[in-house]
RODREN-405275 format. One record per residue: residue in three letters; chain; x, y, z of N, C-alpha, C in turn. Coordinates in steps of 0.1 Angstrom, whole numbers, plus 5000, padded with zeros to 4 digits. Atoms other than C-alpha are relative to their C-alpha. Example, Ala and Ser with C-alpha at 12.3 -4.5 7.8 and 13.67 -1.06 7.14 Angstrom:
2
ALA|A|5009|4988|5000|5123|4955|5078|5009|5012|5000
SER|A|4991|4989|5000|5137|4989|5071|4992|5011|5008
END
This chain:
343
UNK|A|5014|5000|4998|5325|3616|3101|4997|5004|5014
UNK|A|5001|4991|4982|5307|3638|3133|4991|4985|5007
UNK|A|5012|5010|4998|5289|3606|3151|4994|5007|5011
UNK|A|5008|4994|4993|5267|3630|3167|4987|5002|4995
UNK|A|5010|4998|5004|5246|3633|3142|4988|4991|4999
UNK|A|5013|5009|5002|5211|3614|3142|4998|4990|4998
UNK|A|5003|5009|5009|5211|3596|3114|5011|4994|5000
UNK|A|4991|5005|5001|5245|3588|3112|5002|4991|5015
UNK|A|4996|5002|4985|5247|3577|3151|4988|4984|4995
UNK|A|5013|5010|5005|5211|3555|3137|5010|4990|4992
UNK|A|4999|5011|5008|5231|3539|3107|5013|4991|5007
UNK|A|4990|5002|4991|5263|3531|3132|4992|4988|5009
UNK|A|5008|5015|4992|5240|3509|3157|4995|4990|4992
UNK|A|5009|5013|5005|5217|3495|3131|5014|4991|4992
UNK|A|4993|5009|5015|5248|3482|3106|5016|5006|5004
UNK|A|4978|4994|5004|5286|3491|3117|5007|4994|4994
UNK|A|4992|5006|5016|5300|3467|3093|4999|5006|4990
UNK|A|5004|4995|5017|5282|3484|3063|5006|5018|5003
UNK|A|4995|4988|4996|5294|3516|3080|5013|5000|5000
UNK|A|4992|4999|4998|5326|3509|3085|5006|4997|4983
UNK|A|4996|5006|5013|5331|3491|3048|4998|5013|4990
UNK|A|5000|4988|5011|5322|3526|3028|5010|5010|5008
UNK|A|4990|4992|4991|5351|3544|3052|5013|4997|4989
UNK|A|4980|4996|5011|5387|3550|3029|5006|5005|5012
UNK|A|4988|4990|4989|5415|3561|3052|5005|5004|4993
UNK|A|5004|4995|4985|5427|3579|3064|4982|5003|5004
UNK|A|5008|4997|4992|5398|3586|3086|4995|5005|5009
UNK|A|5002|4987|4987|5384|3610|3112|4989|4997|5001
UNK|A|5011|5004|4991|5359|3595|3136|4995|5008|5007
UNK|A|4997|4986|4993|5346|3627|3156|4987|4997|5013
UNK|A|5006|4999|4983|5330|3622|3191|4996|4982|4998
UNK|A|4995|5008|4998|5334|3590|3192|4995|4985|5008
UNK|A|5005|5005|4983|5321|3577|3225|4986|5000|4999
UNK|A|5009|5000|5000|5291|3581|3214|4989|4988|4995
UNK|A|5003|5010|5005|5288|3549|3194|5014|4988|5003
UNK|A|4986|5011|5000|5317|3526|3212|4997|4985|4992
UNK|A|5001|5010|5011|5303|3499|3192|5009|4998|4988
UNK|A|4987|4999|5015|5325|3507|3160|5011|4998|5004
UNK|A|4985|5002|5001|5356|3503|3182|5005|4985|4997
UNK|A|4997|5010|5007|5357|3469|3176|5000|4995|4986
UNK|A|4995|5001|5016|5355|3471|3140|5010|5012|4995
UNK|A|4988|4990|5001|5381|3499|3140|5012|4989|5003
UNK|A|4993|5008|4996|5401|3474|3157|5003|4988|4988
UNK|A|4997|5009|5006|5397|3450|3131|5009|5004|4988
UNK|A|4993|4995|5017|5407|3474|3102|5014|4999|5001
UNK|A|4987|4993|4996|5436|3482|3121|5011|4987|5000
UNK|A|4991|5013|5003|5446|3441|3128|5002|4998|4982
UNK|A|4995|5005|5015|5443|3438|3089|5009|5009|4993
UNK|A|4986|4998|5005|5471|3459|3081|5006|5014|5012
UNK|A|4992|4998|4987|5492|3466|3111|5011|5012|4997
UNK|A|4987|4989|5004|5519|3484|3091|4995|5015|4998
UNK|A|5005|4987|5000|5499|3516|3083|4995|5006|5005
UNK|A|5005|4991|4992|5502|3535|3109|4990|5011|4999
UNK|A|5009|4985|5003|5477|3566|3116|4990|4999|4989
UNK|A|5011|4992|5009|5453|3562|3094|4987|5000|5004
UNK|A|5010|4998|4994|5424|3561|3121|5000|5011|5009
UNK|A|5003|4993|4990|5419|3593|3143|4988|5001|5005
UNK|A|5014|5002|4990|5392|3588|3169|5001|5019|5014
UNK|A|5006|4987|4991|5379|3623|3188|4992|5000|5008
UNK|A|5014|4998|4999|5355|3629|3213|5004|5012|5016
UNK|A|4999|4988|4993|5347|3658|3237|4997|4994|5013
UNK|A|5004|5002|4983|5342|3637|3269|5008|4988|5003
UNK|A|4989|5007|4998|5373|3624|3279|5001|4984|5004
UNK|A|5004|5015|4992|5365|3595|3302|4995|4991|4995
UNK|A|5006|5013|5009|5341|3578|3280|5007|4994|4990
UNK|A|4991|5005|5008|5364|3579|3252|5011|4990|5004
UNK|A|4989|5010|4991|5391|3566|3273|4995|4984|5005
UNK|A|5001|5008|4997|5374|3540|3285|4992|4989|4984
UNK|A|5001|5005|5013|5364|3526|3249|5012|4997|4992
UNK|A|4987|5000|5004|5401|3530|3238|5005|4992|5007
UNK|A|4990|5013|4997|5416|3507|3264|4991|4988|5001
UNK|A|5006|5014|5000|5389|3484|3263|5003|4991|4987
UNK|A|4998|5008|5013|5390|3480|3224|5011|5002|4993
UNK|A|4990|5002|5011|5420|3490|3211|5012|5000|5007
UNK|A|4987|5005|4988|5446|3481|3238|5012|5003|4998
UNK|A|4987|5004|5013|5481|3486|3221|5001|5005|4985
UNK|A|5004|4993|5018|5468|3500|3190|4995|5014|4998
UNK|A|5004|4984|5004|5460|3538|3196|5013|5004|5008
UNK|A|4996|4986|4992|5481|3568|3210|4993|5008|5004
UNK|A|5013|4996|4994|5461|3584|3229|5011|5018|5008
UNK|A|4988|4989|4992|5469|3626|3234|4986|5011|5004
UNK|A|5010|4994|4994|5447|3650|3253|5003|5014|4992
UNK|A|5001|4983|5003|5439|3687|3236|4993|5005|5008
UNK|A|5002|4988|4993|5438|3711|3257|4994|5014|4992
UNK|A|5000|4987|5010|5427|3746|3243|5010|5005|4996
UNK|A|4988|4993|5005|5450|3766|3223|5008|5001|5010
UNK|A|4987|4995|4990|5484|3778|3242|5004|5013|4985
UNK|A|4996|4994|5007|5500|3806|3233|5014|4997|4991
UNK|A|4988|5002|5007|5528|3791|3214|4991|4992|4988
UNK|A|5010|5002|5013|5500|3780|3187|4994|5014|4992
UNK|A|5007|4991|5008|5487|3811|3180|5004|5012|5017
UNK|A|4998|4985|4991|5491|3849|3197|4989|5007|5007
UNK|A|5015|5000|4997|5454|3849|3198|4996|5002|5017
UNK|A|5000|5008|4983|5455|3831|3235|5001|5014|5009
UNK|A|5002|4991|4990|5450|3857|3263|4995|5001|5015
UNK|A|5004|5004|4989|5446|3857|3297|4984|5002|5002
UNK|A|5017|4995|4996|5411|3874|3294|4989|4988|4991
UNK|A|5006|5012|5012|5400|3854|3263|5002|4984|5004
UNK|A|4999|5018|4996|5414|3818|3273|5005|5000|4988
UNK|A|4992|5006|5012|5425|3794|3244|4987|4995|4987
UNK|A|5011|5009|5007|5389|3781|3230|4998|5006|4982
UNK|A|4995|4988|5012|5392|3791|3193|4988|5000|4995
UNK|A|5011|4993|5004|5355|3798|3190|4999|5013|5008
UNK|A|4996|4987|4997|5364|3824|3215|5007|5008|4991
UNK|A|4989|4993|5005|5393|3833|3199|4998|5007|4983
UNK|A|5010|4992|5011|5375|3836|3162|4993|5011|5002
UNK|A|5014|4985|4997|5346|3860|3177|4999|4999|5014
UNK|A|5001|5000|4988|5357|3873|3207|4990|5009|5007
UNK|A|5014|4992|4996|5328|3900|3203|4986|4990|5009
UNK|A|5009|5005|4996|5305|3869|3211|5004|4992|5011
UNK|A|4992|5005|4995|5329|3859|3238|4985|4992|5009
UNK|A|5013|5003|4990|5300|3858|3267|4988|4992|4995
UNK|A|5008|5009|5004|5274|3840|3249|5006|4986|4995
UNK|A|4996|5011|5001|5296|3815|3237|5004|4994|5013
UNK|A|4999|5013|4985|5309|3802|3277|4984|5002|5004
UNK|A|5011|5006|4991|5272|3804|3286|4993|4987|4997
UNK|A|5002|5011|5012|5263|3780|3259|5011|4986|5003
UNK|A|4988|5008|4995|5296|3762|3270|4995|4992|5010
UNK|A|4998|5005|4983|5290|3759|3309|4979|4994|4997
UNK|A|5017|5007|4995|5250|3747|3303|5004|4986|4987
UNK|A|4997|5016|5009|5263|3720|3272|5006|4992|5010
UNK|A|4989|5007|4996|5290|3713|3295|4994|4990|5011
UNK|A|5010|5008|4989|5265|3706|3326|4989|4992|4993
UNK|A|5010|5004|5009|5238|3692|3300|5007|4981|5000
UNK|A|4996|5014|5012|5255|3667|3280|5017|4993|5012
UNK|A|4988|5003|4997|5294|3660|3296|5004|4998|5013
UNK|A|4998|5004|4988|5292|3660|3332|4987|4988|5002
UNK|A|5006|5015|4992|5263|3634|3333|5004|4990|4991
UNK|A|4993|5013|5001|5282|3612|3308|5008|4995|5008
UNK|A|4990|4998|4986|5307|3615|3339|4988|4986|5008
UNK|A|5008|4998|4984|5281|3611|3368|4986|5003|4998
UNK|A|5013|4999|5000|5248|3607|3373|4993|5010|5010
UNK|A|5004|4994|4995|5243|3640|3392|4986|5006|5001
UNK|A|5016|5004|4997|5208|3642|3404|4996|5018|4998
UNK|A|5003|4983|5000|5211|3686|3412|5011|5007|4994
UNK|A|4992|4992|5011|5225|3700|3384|5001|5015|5000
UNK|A|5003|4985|4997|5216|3736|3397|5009|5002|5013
UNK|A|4987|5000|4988|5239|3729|3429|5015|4999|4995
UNK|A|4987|5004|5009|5268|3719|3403|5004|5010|4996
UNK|A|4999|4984|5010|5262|3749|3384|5007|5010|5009
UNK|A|4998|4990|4992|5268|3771|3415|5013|4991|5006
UNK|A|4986|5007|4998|5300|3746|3426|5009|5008|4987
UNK|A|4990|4999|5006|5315|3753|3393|5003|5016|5000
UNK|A|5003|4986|4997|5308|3791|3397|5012|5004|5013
UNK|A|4990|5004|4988|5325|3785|3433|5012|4999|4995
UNK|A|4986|5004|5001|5355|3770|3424|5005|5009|4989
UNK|A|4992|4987|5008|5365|3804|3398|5005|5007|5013
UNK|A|5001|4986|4988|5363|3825|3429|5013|4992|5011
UNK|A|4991|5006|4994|5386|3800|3448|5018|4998|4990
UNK|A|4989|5003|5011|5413|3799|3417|5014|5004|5008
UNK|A|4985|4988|4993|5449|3807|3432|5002|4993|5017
UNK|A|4999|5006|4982|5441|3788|3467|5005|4987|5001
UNK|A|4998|5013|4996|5451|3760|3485|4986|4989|4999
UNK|A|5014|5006|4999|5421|3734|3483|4998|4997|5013
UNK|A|5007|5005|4991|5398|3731|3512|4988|4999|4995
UNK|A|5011|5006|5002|5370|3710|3506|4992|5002|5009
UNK|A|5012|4997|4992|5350|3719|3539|4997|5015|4997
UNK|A|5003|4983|5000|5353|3759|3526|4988|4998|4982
UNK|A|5010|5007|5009|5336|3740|3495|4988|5001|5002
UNK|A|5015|5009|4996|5309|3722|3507|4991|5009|5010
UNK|A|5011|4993|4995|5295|3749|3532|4992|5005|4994
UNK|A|5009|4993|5003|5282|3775|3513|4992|4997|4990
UNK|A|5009|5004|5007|5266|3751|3491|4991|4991|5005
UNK|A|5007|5004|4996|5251|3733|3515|4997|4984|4999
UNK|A|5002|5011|5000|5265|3698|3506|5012|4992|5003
UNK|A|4991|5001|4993|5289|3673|3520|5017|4998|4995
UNK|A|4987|4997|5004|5327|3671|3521|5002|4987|4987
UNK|A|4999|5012|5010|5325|3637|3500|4993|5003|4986
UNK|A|5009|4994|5019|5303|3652|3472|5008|5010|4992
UNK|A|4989|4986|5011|5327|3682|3466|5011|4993|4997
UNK|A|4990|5003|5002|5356|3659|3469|4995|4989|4983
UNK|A|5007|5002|5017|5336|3638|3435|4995|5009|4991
UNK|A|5002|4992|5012|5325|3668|3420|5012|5008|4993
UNK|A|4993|4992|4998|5360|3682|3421|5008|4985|4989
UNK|A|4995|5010|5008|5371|3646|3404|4997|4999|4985
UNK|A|5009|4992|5010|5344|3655|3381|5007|5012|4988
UNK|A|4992|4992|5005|5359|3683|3369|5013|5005|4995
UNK|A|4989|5001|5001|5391|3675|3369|5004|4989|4988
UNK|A|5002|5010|5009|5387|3643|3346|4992|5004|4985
UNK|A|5012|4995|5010|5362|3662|3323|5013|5013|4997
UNK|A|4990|4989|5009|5397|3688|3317|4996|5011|5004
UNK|A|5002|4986|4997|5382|3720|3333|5009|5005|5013
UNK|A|4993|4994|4991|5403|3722|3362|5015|4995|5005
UNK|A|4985|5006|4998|5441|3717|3373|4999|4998|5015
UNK|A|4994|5005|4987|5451|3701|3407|5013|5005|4999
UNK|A|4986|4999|5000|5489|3715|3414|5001|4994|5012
UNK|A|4996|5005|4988|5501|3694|3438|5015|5008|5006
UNK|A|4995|4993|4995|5523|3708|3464|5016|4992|4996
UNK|A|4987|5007|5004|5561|3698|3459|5009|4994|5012
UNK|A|4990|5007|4985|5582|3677|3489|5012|5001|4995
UNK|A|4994|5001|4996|5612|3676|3501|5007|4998|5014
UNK|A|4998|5001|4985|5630|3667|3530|5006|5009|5008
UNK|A|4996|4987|4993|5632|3701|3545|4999|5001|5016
UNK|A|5000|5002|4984|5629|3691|3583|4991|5016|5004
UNK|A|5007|4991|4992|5602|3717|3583|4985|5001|4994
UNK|A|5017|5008|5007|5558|3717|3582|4999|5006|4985
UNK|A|5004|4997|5013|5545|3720|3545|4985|4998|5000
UNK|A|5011|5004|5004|5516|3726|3531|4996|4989|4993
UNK|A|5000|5016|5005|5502|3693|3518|4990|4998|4989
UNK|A|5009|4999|5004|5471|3702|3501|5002|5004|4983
UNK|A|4996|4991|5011|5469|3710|3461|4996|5015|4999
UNK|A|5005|4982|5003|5461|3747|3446|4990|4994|4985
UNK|A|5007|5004|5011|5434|3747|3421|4999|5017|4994
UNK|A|5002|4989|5014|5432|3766|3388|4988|4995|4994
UNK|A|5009|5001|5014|5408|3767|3357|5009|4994|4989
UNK|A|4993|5008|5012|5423|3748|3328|5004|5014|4988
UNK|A|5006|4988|5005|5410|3780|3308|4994|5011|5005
UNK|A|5002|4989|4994|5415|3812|3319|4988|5012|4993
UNK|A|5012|4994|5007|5387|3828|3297|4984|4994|5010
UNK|A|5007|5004|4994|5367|3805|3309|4994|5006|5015
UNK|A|5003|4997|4982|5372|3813|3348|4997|5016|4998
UNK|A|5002|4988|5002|5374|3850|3339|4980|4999|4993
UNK|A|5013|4998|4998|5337|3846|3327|4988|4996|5008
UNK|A|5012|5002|4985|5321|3830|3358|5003|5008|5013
UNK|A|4998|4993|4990|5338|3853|3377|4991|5014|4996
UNK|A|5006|4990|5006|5319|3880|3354|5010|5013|5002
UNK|A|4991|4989|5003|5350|3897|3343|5003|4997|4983
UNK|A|5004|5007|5016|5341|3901|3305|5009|5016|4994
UNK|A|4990|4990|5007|5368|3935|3295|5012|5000|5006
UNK|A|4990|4999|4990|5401|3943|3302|5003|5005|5010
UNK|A|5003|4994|4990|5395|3968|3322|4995|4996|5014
UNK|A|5007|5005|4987|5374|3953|3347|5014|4988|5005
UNK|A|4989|5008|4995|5403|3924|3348|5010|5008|5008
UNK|A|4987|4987|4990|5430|3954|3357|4997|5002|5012
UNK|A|5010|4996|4993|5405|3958|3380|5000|4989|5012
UNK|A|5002|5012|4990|5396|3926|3397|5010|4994|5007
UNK|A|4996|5008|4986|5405|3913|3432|5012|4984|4997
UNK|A|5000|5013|5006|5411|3880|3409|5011|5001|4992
UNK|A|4995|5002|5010|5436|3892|3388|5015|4993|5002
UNK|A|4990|5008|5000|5464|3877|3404|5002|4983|4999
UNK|A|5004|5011|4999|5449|3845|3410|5001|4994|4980
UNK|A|5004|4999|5013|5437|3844|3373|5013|4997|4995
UNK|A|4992|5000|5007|5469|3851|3358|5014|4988|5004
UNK|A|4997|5012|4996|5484|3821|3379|4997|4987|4991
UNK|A|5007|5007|5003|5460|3798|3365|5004|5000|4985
UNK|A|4998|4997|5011|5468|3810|3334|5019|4993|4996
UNK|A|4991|5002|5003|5503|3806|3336|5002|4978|5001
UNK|A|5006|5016|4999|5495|3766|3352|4997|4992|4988
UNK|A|5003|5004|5008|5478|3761|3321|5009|4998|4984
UNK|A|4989|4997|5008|5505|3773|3296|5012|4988|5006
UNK|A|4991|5010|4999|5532|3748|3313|4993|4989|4995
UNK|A|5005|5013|5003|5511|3719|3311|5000|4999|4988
UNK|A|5001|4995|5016|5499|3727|3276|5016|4996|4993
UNK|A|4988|5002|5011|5537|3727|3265|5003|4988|5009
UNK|A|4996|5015|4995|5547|3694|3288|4990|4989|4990
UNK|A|5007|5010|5011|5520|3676|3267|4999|5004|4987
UNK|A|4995|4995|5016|5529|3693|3235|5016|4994|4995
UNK|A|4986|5009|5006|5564|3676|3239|4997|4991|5003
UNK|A|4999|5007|4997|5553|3648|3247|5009|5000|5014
UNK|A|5001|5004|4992|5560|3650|3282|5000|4994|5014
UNK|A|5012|5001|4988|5548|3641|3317|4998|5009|5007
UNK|A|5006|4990|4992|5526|3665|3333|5007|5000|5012
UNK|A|4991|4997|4989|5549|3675|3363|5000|5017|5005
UNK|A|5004|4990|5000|5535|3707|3379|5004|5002|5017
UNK|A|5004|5000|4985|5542|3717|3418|5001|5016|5006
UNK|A|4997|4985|4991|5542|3747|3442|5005|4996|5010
UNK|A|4997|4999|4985|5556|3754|3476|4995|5007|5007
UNK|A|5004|4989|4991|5544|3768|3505|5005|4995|5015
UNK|A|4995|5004|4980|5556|3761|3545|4993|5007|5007
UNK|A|5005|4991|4991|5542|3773|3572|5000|5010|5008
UNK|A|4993|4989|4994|5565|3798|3580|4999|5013|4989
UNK|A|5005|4988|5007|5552|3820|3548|5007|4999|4987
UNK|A|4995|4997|5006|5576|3811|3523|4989|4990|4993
UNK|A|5010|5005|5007|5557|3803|3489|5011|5002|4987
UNK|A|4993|4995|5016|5570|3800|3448|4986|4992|4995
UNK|A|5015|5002|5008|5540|3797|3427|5006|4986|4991
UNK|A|4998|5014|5010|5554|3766|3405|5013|4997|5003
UNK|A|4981|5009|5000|5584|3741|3408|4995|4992|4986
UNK|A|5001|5005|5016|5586|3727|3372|5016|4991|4997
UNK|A|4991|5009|5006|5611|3693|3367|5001|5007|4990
UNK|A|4995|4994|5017|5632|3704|3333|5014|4988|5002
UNK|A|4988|5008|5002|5653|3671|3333|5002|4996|5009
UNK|A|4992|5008|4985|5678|3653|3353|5004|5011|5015
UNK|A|4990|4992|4990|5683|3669|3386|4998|5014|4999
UNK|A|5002|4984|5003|5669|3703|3376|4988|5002|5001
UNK|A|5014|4990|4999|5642|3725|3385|5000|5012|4995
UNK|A|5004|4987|4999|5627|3756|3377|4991|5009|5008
UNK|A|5005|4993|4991|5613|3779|3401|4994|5012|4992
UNK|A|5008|4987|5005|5585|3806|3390|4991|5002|5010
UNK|A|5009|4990|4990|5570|3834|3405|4995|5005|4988
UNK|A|5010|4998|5007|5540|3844|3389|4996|5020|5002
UNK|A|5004|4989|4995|5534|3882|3388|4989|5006|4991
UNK|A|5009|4992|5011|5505|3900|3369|5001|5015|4997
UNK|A|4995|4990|5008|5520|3932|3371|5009|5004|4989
UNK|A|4994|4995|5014|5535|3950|3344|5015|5002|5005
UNK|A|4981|4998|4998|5570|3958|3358|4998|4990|5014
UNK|A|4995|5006|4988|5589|3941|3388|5015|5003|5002
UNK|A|4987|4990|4991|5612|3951|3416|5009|4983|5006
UNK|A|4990|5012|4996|5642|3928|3429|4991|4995|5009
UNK|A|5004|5003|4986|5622|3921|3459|4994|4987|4999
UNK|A|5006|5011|5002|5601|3901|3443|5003|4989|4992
UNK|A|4990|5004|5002|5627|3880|3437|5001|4985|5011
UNK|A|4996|5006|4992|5635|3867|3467|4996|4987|5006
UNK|A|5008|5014|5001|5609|3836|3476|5008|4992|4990
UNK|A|4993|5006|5007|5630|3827|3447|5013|4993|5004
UNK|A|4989|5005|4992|5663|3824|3463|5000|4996|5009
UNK|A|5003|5003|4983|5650|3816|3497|4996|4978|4997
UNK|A|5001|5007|5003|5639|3787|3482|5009|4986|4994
UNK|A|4987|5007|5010|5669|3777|3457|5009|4997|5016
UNK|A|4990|5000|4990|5693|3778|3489|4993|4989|5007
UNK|A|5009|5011|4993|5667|3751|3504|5005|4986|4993
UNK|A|5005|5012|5010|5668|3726|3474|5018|5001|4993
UNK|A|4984|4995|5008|5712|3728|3464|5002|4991|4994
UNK|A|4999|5016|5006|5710|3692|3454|4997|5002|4987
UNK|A|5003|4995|5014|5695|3704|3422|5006|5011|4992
UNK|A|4995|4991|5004|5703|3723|3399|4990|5014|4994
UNK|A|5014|4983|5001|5679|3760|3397|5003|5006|4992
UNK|A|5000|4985|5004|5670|3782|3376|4987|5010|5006
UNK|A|5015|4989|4993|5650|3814|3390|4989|5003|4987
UNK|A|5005|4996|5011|5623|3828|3368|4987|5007|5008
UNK|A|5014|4993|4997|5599|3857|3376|4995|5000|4984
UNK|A|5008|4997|5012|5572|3857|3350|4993|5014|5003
UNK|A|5009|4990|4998|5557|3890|3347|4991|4999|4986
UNK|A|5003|4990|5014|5535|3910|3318|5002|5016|4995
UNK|A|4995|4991|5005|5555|3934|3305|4992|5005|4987
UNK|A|5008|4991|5012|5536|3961|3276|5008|4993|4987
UNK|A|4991|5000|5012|5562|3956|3252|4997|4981|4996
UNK|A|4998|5016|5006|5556|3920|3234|5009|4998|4999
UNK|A|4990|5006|5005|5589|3919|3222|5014|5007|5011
UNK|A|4997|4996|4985|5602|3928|3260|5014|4987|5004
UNK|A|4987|5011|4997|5641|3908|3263|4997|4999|5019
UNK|A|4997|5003|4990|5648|3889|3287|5010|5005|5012
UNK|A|4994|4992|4990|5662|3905|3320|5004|4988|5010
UNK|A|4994|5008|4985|5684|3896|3350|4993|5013|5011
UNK|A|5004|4990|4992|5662|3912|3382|5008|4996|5011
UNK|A|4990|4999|4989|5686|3901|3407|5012|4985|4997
UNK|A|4993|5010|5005|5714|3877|3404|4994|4986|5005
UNK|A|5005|5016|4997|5708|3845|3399|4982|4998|4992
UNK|A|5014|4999|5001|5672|3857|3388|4993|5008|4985
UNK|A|5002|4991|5016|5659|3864|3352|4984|5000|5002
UNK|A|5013|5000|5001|5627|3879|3346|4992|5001|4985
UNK|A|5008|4993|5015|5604|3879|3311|4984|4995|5003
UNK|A|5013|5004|5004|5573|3870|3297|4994|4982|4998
UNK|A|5002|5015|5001|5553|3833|3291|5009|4994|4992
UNK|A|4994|5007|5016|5571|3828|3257|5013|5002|5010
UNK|A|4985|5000|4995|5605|3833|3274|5000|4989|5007
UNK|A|5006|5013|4986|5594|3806|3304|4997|4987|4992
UNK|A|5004|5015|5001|5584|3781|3284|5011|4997|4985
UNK|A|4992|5000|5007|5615|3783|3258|5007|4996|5009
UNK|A|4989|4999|4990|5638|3783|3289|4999|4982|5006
UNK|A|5003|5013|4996|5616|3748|3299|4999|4989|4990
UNK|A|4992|5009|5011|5626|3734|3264|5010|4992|4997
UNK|A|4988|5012|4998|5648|3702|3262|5011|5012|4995
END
């Protein structure tokens, strides 16, 4: 049942006993949060027979509230799993330019009218169940902001200037966004390298379609094109690990490096006991040994572990094998990277 609707949201307040008593399971509850009332008679179906697992699924498209309805009423009694948009190991669909959203991905002719529709529901309806943000027109131009920043280290005063509000408001709107699933935090990765680190995260787009359309890059062309495309294709790849870490069940475990002496590897990615993986992020189509080396500069830092290198490029060919670009250093595509990060 959608409890979005009207009448149904009406008969849920006035009577959720008599609502809940014409329900058969299995069952599919769909936004959810909208009527947390019902969780305690969900809860009750669930104490009267304990043994049959799954036959409640609860949905809703605004994370927090949901969440906060789930451990109130059903404590011990749900699994609770976050969807993300598609990944490309769901479907082939997925694209750096497109994103994962599979109303994009259906009709990508109506690609641009569907995120405008997105980003004004999203500020409408989803960030003030969040937050009771007073200038929703200053938000709008934040989230617009933070596309153009994709690929950086975060500074919240490079934030808050040119919108003209303070470092404590971007640092909540940025919480905002990040809890509501539109944006990734990479935190940086430590070690005790006896030398300065950057300390700050890197921020992406969750959905690279997405950021590609507030950046107003809506063909391929223009992407080949754009200042952004390296950034972008970062973000993209950010989103692809996570996606498969919570598709195996998991823990989201995502980092970068950078020092202050210049040396950078776009992701450190736990894969186990005592093992990392090191990726360098490239958006070009071919790659030379060279860009390599931040790889091994790295690996020689970290011996306690056990490394593997990994340039990600995009290579033309889909079905583009796996390469050694310098020793010690293999290069392919996403699908190869996130097979390689497979138990």
């Amino acid at each position: 049942r959608l409890l979005e609707d009207p009448d149904i949201v009406a008969r849920v307040r006035t009577d959720p006993r008599a609502f809940m008593e014409d329900l058969r399971t299995p069952a599919i509850l769909d936004e959810v949060q909208n009527t947390p009332e019902i969780l305690a008679y969900v809860r009750t179906r669930i104490d009267a027979a304990p043994r049959r697992a799954g036959q409640w699924i609860l949905t809703g498209s605004q994370d927090a509230a949901l969440m906060r309805g789930v451990t109130e009423s059903l404590a011990g009694r749900a699994a609770v799993f976050q969807l993300l948009p598609l990944s490309t190991q769901e479907t082939d669909r997925v694209s750096l330019l497109r994103g994962g959203f599979p109303e994009v991905l259906a009709r990508p002719a109506a690609a641009a009218v569907w995120f405008r529709s997105y980003v004004q529901t999203y500020l409408e309806r989803d960030v003030r169940a969040v937050s009771a943000i007073r200038d929703l027109a200053t938000f709008r131009r934040f989230v617009a902001l933070l596309a153009s920043r994709c690929g950086r280290v975060l500074n919240r005063t490079d934030l808050a200037a040119p919108l003209g509000v303070s470092v404590p408001t971007v640092s909540q709107w940025l919480s905002i966004m990040e809890v509501t699933a539109q944006i990734i935090l990479v935190p940086p990765f430590f070690e005790n390298f006896g030398k300065r680190l950057v300390k700050s995260p890197k921020l992406y787009f969750v959905d690279s379609g997405l950021a590609c359309h507030l950046l107003g890059v809506e063909s391929e062309q223009e992407l080949s094109r754009s200042p952004f495309l390296g950034a972008l294709f970062e973000g993209f790849v950010a989103s692809e690990i996570l996606k498969h870490q919570i598709g195996a069940g998991r823990p989201r475990q995502l980092y970068y490096f950078r020092d202050q002496q210049g040396l950078e590897v776009d992701f450190v990615v736990p894969a186990g006991h005592r093992r990392l993986v090191l990726v360098q992020a490239k958006a070009s189509r071919t790659v030379m040994p060279q860009m390599g080396i931040p790889l091994d500069r790295l690996a020689a830092a970290v011996q306690r572990y056990q490394i593997t290198r990994f340039l990600l490029y995009r290579p033309r060919e889909e079905s583009a094998r796996l390469s050694a670009l310098r020793p010690g250093v293999q290069a392919g595509d996403i699908g190869q990277l996130l097979a390689l990060l497979s138990p």
